[in-house]
PASEBA-1860 file (N, C-alpha, C; in nm, 3 decimals):
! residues 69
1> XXXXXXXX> 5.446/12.371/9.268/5.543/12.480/9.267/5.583/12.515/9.411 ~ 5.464/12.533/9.479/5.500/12.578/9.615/5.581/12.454/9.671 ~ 5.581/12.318/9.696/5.639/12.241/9.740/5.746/12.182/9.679 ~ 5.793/12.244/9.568/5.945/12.257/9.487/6.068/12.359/9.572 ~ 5.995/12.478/9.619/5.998/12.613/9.700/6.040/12.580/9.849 ~ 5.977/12.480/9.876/6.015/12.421/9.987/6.104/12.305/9.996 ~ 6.084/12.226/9.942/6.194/12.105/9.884/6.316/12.167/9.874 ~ 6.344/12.275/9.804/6.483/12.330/9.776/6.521/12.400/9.901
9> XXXXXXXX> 6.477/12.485/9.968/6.467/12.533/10.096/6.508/12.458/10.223 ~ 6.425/12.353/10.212/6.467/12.236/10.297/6.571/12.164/10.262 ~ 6.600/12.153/10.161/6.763/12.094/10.091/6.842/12.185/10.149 ~ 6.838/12.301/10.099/6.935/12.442/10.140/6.983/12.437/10.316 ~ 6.923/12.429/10.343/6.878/12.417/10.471/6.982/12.345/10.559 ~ 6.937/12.211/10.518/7.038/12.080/10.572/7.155/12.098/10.532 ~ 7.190/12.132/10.432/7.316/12.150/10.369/7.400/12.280/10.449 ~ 7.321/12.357/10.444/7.411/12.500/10.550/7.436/12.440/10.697
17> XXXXXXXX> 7.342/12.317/10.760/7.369/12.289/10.876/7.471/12.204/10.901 ~ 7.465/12.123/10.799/7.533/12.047/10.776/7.707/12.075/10.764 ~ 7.738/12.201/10.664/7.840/12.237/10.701/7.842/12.329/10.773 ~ 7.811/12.379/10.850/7.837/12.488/10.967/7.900/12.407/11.075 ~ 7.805/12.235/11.092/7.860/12.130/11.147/8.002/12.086/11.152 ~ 8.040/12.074/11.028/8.145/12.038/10.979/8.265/12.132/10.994 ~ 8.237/12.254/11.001/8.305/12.400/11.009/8.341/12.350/11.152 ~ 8.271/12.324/11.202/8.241/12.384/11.373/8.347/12.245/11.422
25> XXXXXXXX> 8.329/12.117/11.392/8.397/12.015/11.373/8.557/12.038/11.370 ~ 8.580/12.093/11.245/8.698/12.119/11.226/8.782/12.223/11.282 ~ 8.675/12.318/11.345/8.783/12.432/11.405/8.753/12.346/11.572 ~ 8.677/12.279/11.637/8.699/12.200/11.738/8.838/12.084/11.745 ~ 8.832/12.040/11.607/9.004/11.969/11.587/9.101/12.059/11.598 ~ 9.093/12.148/11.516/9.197/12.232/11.525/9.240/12.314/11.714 ~ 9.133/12.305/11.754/9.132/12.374/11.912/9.228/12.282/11.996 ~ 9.190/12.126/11.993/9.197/12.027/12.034/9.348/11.984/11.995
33> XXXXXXXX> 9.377/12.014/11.858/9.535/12.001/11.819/9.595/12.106/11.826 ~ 9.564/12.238/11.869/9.624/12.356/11.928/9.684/12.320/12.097 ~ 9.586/12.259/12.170/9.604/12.246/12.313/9.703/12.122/12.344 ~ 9.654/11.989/12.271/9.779/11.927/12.252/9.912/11.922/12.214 ~ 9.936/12.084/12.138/10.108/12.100/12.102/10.139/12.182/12.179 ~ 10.036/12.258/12.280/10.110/12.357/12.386/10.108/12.272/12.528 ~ 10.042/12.160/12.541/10.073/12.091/12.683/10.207/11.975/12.588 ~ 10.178/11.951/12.492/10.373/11.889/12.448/10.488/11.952/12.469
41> XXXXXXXX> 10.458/12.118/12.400/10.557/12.183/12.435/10.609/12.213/12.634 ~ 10.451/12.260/12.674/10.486/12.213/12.843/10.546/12.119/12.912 ~ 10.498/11.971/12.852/10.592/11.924/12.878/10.751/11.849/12.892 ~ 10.775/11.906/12.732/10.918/11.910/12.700/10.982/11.960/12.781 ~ 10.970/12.136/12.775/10.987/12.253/12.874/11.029/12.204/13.020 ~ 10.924/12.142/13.076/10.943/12.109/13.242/11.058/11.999/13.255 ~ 11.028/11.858/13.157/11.148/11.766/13.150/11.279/11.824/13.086 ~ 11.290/11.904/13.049/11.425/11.994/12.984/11.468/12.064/13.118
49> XXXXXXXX> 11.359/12.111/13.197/11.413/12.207/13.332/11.459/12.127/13.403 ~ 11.408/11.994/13.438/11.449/11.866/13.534/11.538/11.845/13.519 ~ 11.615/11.783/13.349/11.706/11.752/13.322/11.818/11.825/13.364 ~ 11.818/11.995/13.387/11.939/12.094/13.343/11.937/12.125/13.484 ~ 11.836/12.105/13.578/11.859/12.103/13.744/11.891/11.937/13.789 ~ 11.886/11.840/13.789/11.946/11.746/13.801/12.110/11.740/13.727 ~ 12.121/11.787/13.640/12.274/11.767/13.589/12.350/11.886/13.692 ~ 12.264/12.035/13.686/12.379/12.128/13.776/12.383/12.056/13.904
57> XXXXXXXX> 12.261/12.000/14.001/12.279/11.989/14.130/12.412/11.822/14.109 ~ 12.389/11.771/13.985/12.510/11.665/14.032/12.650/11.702/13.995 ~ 12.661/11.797/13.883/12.795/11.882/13.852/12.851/12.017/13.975 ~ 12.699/12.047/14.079/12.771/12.117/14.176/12.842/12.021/14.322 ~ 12.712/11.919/14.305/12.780/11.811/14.409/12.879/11.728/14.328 ~ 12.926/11.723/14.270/13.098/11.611/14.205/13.178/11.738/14.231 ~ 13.176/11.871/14.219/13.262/11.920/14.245/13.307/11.965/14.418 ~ 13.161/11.990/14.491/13.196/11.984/14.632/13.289/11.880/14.686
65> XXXXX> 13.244/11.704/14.588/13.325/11.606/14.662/13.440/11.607/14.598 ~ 13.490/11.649/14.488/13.632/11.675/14.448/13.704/11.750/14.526 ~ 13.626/11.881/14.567/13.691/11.989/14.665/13.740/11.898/14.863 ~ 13.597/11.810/14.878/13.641/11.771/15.052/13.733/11.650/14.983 ~ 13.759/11.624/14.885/13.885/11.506/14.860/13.977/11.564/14.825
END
C-alpha cells in the first residue's frame, strides 16, 4: 500500500515536471517568436527609412541639377 502511495506520487510528480517543462518550453518559443517579429519589424522600419532618404536625397539632387541646367 505504502509503495502504491509512492508509485503514484512519483508518477504525479514527473508528470507536473514534465509539463511545467513543456509550459516553460513553449512560453520560451513564444519569447523567442515575439523577439524575432520585433527585430523583423526593426528591420523593415530602418530599410523603409533608407529607402525614403535615398529617394528624397536623389529627388532633391535631380532637382538642384535641373535648376544649375
Amino acid at each position: 500500500m505504502n509503495f502504491a502511495k509512492f508509485a503514484a506520487g512519483s508518477i504525479t510528480m514527473i508528470i507536473a515536471v514534465w509539463l511545467g517543462l513543456w509550459l516553460m518550453k513553449m512560453l520560451w518559443g513564444l519569447a523567442v517568436f515575439m523577439i524575432g517579429l520585433i527585430k523583423l519589424a526593426l528591420l523593415i522600419a530602418v530599410i523603409g527609412f533608407v529607402i525614403y532618404l535615398l529617394y528624397w536625397l536623389f529627388k532633391s539632387a535631380n532637382k538642384k541639377g535641373a535648376e544649375g541646367a
